[in-house]
C-alpha positions as CSV (number, residue, x, y, z in Angstrom):
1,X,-12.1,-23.4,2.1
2,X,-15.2,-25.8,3.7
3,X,-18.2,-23.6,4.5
4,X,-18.1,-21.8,7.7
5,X,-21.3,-21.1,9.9
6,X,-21.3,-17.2,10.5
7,X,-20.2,-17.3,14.2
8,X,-16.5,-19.4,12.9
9,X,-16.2,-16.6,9.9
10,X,-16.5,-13.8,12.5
11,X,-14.1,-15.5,15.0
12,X,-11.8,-15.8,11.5
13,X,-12.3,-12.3,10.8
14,X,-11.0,-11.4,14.0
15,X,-7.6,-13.4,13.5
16,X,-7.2,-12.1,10.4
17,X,-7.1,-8.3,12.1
18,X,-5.2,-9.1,14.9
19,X,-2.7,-10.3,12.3
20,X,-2.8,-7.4,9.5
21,X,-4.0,-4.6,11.6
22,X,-6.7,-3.4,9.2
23,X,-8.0,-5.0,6.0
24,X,-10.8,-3.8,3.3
25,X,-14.3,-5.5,3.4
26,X,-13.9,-6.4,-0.1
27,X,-11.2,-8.3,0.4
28,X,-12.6,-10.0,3.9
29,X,-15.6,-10.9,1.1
30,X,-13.4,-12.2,-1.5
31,X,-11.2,-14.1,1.4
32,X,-13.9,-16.1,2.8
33,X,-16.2,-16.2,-0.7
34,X,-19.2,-14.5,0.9
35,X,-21.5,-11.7,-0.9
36,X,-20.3,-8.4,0.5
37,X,-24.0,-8.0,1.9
38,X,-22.8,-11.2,4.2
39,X,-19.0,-9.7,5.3
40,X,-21.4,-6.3,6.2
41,X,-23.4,-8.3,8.5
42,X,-20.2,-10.1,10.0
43,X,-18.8,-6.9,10.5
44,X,-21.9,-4.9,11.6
45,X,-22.1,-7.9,14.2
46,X,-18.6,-7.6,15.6
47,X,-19.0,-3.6,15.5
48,X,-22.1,-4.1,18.1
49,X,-19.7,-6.5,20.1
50,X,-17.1,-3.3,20.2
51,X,-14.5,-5.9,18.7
52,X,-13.4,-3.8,15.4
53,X,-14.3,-0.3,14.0
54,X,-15.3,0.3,10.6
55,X,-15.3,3.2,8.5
56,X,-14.5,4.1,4.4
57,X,-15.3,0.3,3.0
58,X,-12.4,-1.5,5.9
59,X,-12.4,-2.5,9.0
60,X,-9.5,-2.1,11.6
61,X,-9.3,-4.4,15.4
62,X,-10.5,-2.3,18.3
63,X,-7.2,-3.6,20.4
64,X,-5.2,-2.0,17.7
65,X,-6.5,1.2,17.1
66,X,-6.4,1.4,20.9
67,X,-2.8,1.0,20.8
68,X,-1.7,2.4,17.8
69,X,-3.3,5.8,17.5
70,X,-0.7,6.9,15.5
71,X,-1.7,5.0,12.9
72,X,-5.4,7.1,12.7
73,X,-4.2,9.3,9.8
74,X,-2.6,6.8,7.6
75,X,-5.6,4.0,7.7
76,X,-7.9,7.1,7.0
77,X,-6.0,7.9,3.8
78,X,-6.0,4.6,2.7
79,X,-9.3,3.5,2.9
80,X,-10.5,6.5,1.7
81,X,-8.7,6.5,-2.3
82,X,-10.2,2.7,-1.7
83,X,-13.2,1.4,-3.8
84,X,-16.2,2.4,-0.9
85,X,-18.0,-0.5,-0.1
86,X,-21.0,1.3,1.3
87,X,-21.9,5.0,1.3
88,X,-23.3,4.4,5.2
89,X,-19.6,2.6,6.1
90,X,-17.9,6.4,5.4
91,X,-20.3,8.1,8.2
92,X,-17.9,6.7,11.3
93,X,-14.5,8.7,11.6
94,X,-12.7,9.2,15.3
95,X,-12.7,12.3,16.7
96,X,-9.5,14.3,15.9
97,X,-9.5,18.1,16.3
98,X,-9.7,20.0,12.8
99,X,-6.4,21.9,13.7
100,X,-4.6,19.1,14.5
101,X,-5.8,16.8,11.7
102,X,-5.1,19.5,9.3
103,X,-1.4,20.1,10.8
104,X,-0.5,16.2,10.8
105,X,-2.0,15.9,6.9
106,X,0.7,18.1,6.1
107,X,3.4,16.9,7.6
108,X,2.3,13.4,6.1
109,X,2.4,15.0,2.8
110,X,6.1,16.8,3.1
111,X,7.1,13.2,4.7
112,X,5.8,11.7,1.4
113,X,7.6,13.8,-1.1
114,X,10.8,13.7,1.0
115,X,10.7,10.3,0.5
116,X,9.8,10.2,-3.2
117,X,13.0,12.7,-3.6
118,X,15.6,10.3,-1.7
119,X,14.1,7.6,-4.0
120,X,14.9,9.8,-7.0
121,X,18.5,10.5,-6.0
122,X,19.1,6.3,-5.5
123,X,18.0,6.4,-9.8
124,X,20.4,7.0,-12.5
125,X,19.3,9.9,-14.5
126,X,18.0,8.6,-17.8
127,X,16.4,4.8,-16.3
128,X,13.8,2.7,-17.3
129,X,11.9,2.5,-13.6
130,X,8.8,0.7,-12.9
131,X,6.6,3.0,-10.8
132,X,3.9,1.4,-8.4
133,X,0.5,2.8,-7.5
134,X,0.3,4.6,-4.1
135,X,0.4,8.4,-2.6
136,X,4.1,8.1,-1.9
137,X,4.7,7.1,-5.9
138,X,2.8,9.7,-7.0
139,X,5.0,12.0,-5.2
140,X,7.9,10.4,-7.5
141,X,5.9,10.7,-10.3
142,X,5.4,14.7,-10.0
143,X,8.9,14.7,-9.7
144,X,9.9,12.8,-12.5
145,X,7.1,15.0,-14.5
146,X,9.5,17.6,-13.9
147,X,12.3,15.8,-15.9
148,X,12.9,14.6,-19.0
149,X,14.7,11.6,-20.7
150,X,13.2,8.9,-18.2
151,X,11.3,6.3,-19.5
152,X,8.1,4.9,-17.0
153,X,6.6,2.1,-17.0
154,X,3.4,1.6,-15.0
155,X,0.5,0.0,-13.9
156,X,-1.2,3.2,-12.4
157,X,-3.9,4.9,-14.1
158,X,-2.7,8.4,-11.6
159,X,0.7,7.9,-12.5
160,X,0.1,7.8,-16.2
161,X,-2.0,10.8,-16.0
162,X,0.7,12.8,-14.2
163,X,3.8,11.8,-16.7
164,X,1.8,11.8,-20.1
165,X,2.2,14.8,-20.8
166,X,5.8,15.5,-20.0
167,X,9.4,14.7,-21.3
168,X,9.3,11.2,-20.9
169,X,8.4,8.2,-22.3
170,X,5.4,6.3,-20.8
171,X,4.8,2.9,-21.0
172,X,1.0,1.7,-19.1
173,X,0.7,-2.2,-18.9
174,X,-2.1,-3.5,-20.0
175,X,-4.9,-5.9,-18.4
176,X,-8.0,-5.8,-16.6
177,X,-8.1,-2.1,-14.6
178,X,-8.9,-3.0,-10.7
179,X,-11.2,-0.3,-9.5
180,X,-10.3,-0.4,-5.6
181,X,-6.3,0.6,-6.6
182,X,-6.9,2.1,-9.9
183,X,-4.2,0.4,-11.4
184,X,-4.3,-2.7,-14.2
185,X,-4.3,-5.7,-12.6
186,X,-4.0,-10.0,-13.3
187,X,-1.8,-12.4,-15.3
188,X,-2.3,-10.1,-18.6
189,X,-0.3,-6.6,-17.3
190,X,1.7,-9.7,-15.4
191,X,2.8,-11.3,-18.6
192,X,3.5,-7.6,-20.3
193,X,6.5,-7.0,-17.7
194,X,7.7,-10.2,-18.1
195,X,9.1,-9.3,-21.4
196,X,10.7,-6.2,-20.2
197,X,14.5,-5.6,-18.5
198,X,13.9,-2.5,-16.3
199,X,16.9,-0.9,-14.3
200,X,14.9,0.4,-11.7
201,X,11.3,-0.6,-10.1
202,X,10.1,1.3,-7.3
203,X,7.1,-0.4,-4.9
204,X,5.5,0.7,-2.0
205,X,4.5,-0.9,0.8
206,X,0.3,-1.1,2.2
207,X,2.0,-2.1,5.8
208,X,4.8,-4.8,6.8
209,X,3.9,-5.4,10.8
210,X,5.7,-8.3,11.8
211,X,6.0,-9.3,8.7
212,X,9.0,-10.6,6.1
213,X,8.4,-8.5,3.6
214,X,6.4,-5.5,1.9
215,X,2.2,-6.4,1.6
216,X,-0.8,-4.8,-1.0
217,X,-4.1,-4.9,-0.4
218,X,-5.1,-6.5,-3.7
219,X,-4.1,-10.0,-5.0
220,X,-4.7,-9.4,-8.7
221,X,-2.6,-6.1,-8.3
222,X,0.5,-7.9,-7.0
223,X,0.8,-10.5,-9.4
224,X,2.2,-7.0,-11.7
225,X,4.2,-5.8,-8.4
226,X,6.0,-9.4,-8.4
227,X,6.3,-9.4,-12.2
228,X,8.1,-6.2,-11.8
229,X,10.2,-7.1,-8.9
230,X,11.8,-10.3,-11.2
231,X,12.6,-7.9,-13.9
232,X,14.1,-5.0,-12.6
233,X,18.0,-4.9,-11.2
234,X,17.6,-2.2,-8.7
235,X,14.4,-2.9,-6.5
236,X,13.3,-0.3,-4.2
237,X,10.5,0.0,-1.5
238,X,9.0,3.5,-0.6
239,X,6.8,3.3,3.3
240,X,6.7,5.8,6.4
241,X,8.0,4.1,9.4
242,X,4.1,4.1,11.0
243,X,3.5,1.2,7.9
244,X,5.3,-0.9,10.2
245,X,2.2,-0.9,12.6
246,X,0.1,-2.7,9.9
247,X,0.2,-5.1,7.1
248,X,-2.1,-5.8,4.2
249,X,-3.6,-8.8,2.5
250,X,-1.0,-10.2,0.8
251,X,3.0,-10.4,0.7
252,X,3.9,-9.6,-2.2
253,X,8.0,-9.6,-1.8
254,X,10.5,-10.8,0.9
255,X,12.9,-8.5,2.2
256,X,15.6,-10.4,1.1
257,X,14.5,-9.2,-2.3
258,X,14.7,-5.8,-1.8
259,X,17.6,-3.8,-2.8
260,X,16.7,-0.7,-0.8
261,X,13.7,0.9,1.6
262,X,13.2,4.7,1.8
263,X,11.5,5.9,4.9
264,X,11.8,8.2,7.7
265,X,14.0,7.8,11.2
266,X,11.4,6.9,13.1
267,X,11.4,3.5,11.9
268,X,11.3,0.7,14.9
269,X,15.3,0.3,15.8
270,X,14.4,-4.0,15.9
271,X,13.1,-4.0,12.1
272,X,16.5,-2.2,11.4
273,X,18.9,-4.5,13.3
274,X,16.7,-7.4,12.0
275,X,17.3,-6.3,8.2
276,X,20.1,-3.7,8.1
277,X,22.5,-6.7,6.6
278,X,19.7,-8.0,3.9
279,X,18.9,-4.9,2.1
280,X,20.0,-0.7,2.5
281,X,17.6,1.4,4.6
282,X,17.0,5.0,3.9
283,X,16.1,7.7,5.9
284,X,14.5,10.5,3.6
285,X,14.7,12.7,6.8
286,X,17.3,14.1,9.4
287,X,17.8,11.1,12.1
């Protein structure tokens, strides 16, 4: 990428957010190979101009926080079990009423483990699953730390601290451990599923907004999500409908990959129609 004056990065930066929805500054930083003191300029700049809002280390566009509200509670939770970029960027939240915040949290949370238990009823008792990093796979991997006989293999320092200590086997990949999704990351944990046959691997999706297939947030991270997805026969994506609003830094499967996604019945009708006859859609609650 030539070197860009800061006025064409911002203008860049802009794009990019219009595109994805949201992204985090450290991966605007490592995108345009800046210093993260110069993407915190570039974004303190267009926060003055009213153009994007910023809070817990990412930045979202103005435009589409205005017209996606909805999605409020969902970019909060993910930036915040982010890597913070600065301890000043967490000061700015919106205004939502404790009450009401409080109330939606939960019903994010019973959303999450209904859709971690329709994902568990599509796996033969007994697999060998892959089991991404994420809230929603966490879910799963209480639920699995109920059972027994299951053997999990992971990239996902949280996951392997839930199911270590239960009646299954666990299997962690090894590589370098990526701080901002706490998870082991790069060609090494890459190379480690490439010698594996899995019957199951389970992924979930950062966002997929007009987009042809599921996204992460961390390029490292998804070279093990892609590794996974070629060795496993049954591939299955876990999102809320609202991740169809957004999408983050990098595709890391196309849906025509995907055996399955698990969500919830609120999912836009036009994504359905567009890839009902490409892969099986899931609703984890009653339509």
């Amino acid at each position: 990428m030539k070197k860009l004056t800061a006025t064409e990065r911002q203008m860049q930066i802009l794009q990019l957010l219009n595109k994805n929805g949201a992204m985090k500054t450290l991966d605007l930083a490592n995108y345009f190979h800046v210093s993260r003191e110069t993407m915190r300029r570039d974004l303190m700049t267009l926060t003055e101009q009213g153009l994007i809002d910023k809070w817990f280390g990412g930045v979202i566009c103005s435009d589409h926080l205005s017209q996606h509200p909805f999605l409020y509670e969902d970019m909060k939770t993910w930036f915040q079990n982010s890597l913070k970029d600065s301890p000043a960027s967490s000061k700015k939240e919106l205004a939502v009423p404790a009450a009401s915040a409080k109330t939606e949290e939960n019903d994010s949370s019973s959303l999450k483990t209904q859709i971690a238990r329709k994902a568990l009823s599509l796996i033969s008792p007994g697999s060998t699953i892959f089991l991404d990093n994420g809230e929603i796979s966490l879910c799963l991997a209480k639920l699995l730390s109920r059972l027994s006989g299951y053997t999990i293999i992971t990239a996902s320092i949280p996951v392997v601290n839930i199911c270590m200590a239960t009646q299954n086997r666990v299997i962690i990949c090894g590589g370098v451990v990526a701080p901002q999704v706490q998870a082991s990351a790069g060609t090494s944990a890459a190379d480690f599923l490439n010698q594996l046959n899995m019957d199951a691997a389970v992924f979930e999706s950062e966002g997929f907004q007009a987009g042809s297939g599921p996204t992460s947030s961390d390029l490292d991270y998804s070279q093990v999500q892609k590794a996974a997805l070629r060795n496993a026969r049954l591939r299955i994506v876990l999102a809320e409908s609202s991740k169809a609003g957004y999408s983050s830094l990098t595709q890391f499967a196309s849906w025509q990959d995907i055996d399955c996604l698990v969500t919830d019945s609120c999912l836009d009708p036009a994504f359905r129609n567009k890839y009902a006859d490409s892969m099986h859609i899931v609703f984890a609650d009653p339509l």
